[in-house]
GUBA-574205 format. One record per residue: residue in one letter; x, y, z of N, C-alpha, C in turn. Coordinates in steps of 0.001 Angstrom, whole numbers, plus 500000, padded with zeros to 6 digits. Atoms other than C-alpha are relative to their C-alpha. Example, Ala and Ser with C-alpha at 12.3 -4.5 7.8 and 13.67 -1.06 7.14 Angstrom:
! residues 2
A500890498810500000512300495500507800500900501200500000;S499180498810499940513670498940507140499230501090500730;
END
This chain:
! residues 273
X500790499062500794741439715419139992500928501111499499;X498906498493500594743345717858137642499080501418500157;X500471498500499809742876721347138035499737500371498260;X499692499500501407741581722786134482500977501470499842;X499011499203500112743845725332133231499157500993498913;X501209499160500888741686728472131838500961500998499618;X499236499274501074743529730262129156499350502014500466;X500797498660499339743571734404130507499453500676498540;X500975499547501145741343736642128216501003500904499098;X499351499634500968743363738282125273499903501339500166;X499763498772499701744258742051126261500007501249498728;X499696498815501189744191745271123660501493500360500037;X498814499377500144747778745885122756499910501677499154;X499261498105500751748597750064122130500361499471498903;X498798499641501193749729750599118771500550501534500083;X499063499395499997752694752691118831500087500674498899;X499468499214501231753278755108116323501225500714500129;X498202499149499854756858757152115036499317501335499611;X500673499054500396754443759616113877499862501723501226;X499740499001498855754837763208115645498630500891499449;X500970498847500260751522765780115636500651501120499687;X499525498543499808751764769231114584500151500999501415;X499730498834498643751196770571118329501106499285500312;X498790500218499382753926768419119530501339500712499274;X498621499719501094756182769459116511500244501310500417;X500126498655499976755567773054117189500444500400501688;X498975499665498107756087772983121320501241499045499704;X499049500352499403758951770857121026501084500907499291;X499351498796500526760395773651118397500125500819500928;X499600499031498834760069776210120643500905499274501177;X499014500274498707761777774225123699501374499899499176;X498691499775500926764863774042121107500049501449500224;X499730498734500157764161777680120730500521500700501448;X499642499575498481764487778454124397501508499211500528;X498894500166499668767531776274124624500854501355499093;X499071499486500856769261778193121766500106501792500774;X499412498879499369768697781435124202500095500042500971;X499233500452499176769685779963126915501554499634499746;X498748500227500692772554779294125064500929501314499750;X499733498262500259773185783017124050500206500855500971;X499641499256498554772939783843127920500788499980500139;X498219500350499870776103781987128805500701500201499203;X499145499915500651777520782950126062499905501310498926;X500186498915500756776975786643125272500758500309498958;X499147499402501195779712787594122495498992499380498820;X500886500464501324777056785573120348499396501354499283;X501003498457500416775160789177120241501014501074499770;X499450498865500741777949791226119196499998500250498854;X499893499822501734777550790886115240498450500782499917;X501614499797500437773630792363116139500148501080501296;X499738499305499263774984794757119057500878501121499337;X499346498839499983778093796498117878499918500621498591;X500037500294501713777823795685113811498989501120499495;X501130499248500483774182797863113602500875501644500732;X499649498848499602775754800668115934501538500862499462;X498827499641501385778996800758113900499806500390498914;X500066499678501315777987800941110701499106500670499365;X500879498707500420775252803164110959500553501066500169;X499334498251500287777321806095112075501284499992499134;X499186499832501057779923805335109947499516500053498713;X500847500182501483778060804782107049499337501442499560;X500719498650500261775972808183107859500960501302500070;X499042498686499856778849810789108298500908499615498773;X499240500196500825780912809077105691499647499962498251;X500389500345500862778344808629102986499016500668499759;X501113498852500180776197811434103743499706501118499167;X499291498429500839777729814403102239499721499389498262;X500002500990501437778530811971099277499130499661498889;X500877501121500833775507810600098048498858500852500158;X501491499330500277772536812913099273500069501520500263;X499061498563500158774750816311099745499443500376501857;X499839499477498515773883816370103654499565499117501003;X500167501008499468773385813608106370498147500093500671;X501392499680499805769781815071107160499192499163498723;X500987500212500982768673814158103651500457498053499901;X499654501432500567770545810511103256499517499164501232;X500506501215499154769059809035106852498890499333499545;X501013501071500353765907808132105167500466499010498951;X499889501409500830767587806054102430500858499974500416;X498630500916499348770608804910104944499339499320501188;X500535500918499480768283803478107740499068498787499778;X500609501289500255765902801309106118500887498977499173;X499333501157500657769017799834104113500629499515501160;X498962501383498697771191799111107184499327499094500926;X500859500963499119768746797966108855499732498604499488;X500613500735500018767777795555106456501644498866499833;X499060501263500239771763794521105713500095499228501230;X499701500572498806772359794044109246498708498752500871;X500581501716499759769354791413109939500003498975499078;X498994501170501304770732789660106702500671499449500510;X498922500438499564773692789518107289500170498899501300;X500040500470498672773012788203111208499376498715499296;X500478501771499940771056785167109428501109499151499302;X498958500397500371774398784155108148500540499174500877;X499326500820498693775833782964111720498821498896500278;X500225500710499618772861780791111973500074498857499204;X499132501025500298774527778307109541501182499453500431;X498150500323499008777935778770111363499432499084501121;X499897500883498815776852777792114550499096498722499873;X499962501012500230774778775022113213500596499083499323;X499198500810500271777625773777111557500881499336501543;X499355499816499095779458774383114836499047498713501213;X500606501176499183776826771926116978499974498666499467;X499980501317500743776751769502114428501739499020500303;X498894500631499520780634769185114997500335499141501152;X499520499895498736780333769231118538499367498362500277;X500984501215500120777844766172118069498300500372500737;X500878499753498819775068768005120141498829499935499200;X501090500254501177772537767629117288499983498281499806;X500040501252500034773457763645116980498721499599501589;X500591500194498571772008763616120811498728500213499665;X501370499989499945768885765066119606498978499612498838;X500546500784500454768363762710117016499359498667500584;X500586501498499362767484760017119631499153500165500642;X501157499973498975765042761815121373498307499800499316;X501191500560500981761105760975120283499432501493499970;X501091498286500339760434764541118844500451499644498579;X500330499269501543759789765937115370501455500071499114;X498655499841500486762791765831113159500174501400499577;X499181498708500492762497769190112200499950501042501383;X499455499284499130762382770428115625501277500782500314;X498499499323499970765961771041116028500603500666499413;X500342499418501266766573772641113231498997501225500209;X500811499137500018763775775065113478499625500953501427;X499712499433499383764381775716116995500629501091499762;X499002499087499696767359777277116276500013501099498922;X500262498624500922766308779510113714498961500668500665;X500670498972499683763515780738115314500531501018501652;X499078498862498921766175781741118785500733500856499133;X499003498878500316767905783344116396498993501477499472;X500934499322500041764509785590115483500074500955501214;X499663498989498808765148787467119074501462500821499188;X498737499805500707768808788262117208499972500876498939;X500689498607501145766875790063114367499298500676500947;X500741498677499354765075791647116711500592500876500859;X498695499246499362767849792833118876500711501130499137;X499416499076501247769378794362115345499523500992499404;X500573498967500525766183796047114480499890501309500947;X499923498634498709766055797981117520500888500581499842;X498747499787499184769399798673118176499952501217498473;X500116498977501009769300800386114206499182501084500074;X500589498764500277766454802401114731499942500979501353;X499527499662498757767344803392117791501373501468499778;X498684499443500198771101804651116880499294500859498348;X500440499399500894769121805855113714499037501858500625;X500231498772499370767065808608115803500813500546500871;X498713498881499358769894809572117827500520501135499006;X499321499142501229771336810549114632499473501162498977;X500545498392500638768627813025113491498778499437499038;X501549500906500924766063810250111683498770500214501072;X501931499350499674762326811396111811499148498954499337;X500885500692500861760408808053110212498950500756499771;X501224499365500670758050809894107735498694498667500167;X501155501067499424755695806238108811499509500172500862;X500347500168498909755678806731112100500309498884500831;X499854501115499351755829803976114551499171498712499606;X500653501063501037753441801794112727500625499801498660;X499327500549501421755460801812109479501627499553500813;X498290500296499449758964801427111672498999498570500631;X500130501407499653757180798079113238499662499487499358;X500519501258500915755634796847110351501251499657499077;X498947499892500606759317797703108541500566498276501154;X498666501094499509761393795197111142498959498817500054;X500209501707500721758548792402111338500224499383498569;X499189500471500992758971791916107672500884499688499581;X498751500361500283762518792149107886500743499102500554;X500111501445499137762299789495110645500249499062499454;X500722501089500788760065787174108729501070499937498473;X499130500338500928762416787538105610501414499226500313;X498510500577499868765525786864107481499988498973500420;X499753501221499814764095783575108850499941499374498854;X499763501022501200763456782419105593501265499777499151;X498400500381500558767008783102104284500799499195500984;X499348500482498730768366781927107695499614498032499371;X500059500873500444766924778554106108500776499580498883;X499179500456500977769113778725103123501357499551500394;X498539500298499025772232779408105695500027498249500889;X500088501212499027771228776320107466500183498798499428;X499716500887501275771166774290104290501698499652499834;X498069499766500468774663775154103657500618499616501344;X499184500682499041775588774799107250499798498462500515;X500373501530499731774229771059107507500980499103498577;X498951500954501370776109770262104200501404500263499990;X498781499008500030779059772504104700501243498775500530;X499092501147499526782585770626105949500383500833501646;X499672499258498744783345773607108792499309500825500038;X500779498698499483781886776311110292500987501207499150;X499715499160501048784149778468108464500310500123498410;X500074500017501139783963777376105343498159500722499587;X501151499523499708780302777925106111499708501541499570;X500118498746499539780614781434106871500375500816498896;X499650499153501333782537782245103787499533500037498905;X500720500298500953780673780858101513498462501143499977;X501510499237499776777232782946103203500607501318499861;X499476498941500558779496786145103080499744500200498510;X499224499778501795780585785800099576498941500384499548;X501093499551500755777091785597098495499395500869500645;X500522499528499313775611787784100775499893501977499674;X499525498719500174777708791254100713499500500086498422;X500121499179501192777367791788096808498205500231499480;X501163499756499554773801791205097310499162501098499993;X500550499492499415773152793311099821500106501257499596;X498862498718500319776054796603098658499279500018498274;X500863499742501056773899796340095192498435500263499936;X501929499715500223770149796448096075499478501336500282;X500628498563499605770452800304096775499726500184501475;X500014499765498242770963800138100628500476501281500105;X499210499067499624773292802372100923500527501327497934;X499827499574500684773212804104097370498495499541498897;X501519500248501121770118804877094307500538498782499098;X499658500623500889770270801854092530499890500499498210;X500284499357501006769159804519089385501661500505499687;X498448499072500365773059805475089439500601498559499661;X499019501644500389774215801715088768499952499703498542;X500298500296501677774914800279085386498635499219499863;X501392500641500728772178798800083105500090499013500742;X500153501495499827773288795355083864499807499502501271;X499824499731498496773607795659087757498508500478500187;X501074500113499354770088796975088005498650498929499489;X500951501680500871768766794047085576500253499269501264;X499175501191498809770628791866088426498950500514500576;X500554500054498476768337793503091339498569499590499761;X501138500475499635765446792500089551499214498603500395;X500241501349499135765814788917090963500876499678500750;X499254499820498694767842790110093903498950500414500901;X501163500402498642765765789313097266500193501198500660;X499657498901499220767582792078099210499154501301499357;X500391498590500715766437794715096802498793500214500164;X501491499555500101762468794040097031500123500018501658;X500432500192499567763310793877100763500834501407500554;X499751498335499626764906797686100991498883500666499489;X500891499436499900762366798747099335498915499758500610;X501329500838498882759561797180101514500538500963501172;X499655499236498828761729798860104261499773501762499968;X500265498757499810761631802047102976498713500871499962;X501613499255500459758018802446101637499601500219501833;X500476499584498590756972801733105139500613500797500988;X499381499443498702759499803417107597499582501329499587;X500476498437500372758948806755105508499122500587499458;X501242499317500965755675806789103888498948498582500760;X501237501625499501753705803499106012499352499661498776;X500542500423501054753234802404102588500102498463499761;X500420501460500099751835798844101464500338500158498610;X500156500240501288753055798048097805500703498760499779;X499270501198500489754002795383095425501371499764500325;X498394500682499424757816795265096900499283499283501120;X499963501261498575756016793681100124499367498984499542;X500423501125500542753975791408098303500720498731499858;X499188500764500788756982789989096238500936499756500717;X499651500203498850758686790315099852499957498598500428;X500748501415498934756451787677101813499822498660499123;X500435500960500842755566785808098792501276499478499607;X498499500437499899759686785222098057499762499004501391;X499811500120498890759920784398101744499260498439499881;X500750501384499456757328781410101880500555499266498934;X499932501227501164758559779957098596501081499708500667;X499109499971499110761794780454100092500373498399501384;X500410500722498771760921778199103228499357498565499444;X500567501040500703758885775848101333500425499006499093;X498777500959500641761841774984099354501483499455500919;X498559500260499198764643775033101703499512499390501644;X500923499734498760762683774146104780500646498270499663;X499751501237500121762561770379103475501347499314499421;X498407500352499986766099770067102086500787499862500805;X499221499977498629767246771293104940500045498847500632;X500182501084499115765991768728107236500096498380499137;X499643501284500830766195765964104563501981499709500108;X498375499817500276770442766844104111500302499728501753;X499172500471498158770288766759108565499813498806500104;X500455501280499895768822763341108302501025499208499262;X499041500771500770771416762252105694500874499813500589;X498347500074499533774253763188107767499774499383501451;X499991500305498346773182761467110922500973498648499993;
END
């Protein structure tokens, strides 16, 4: 007598997806972000361009440029802190193309193309550790700014609504740096390239001088220079807690900003894997 042979019952196979959610995309960003200041622990000199850079060049800038420009250092802190403030968290989103050129070398970004997260995690980690970095810079300015004899005519509500904006602006340029450092060939080619464009920028939008004293053609230039709507954004609020069309044309820069360079970015890290 044969044994019959009963075929077993046909099981539900999972389908697998490559597909990542927005909550996963968003916590596994942040755990990037927490490496990248974990990273900054062991390796403090990272925070000297947002440590010594804001406390340098505000008192040099204010004893040297005081007399000069507003005939006494009492009258030039209100238009010399909301500009340094805003070069110096600029400027700082500059290094976060360097050193993502600098991981990309190292290969430590190849590694976290194999893991099953979000492609723009990595990437967006490390711009938003570098967001503590602007915030380290804004302090540290307005800080070394009231030592020096600054009274914000805002108050403390126009001095915090001044550095989140100047935050939120510098991650969205920090996306252009990142562009350049994913395409770039070195980290210092990187760096020179975000200089170059950076300083004439910044030393023209009336930081540190009335842009009403510049030639014609130079203040035609600031009117589609980013820096310039984002000194004045700094200053309405730090000395008058004022809301006007410079912050508008601020935030509204900022997202186009992001919205354009956001996906290049991560398209140009994907190319080079």
């Amino acid at each position: 007598m044969t044994a019959a042979l009963i075929a077993p019952a046909p099981t539900d196979i999972a389908e697998v997806s490559d597909r990542i959610g927005v909550r996963e995309t968003i916590s596994t960003s942040f755990t990037m972000a927490h490496r990248g200041l974990l990273k900054i622990k062991h390796n403090p000199e990272q925070l000297f361009d947002v440590t010594v850079q804001p406390i340098l060049f505000t008192a040099l800038f204010t004893y040297i440029f005081g007399g000069a420009i507003s005939g006494s250092v009492a009258e030039y802190l209100p238009v010399l802190i909301p500009g340094i403030l805003v070069q110096t968290v600029v400027l700082s989103s500059v290094v976060t193309g360097t050193q993502l050129r600098e991981d990309m070398d190292k290969g430590v970004f190849d590694r976290f193309k194999s893991l099953p997260i979000a492609r723009v995690s990595a990437l967006a980690g490390a711009l938003i550790a570098d967001m503590v970095r602007y915030g380290i810079a804004s302090t540290l300015t307005v800080i070394v700014g009231l030592c020096l004899g600054y009274r914000p005519g805002g108050g403390l509500a126009g001095v915090v609504a001044a550095c989140l904006v100047i935050v939120a602006c510098s991650f969205a340029i920090s996306w252009v740096w990142a562009l350049v450092g994913v395409t770039g060939k070195s980290a210092a080619s990187v760096q020179g390239i975000s200089l170059m464009v950076m300083f004439p920028l910044t030393f023209m939008s009336g930081a540190f001088a009335p842009v009403s004293t510049m030639p014609g053609w130079m203040q035609g230039l600031n009117q589609v220079n980013p820096v310039y709507y984002m000194v004045n954004t700094c200053r309405a609020l730090m000395n008058a807690n004022s809301y006007g069309a410079d912050l508008i044309w601020s935030l509204v820069g900022s997202l186009v900003v992001i919205a354009v360079f956001a996906p290049l970015t991560v398209r140009a890290y994907m190319r080079r894997a």
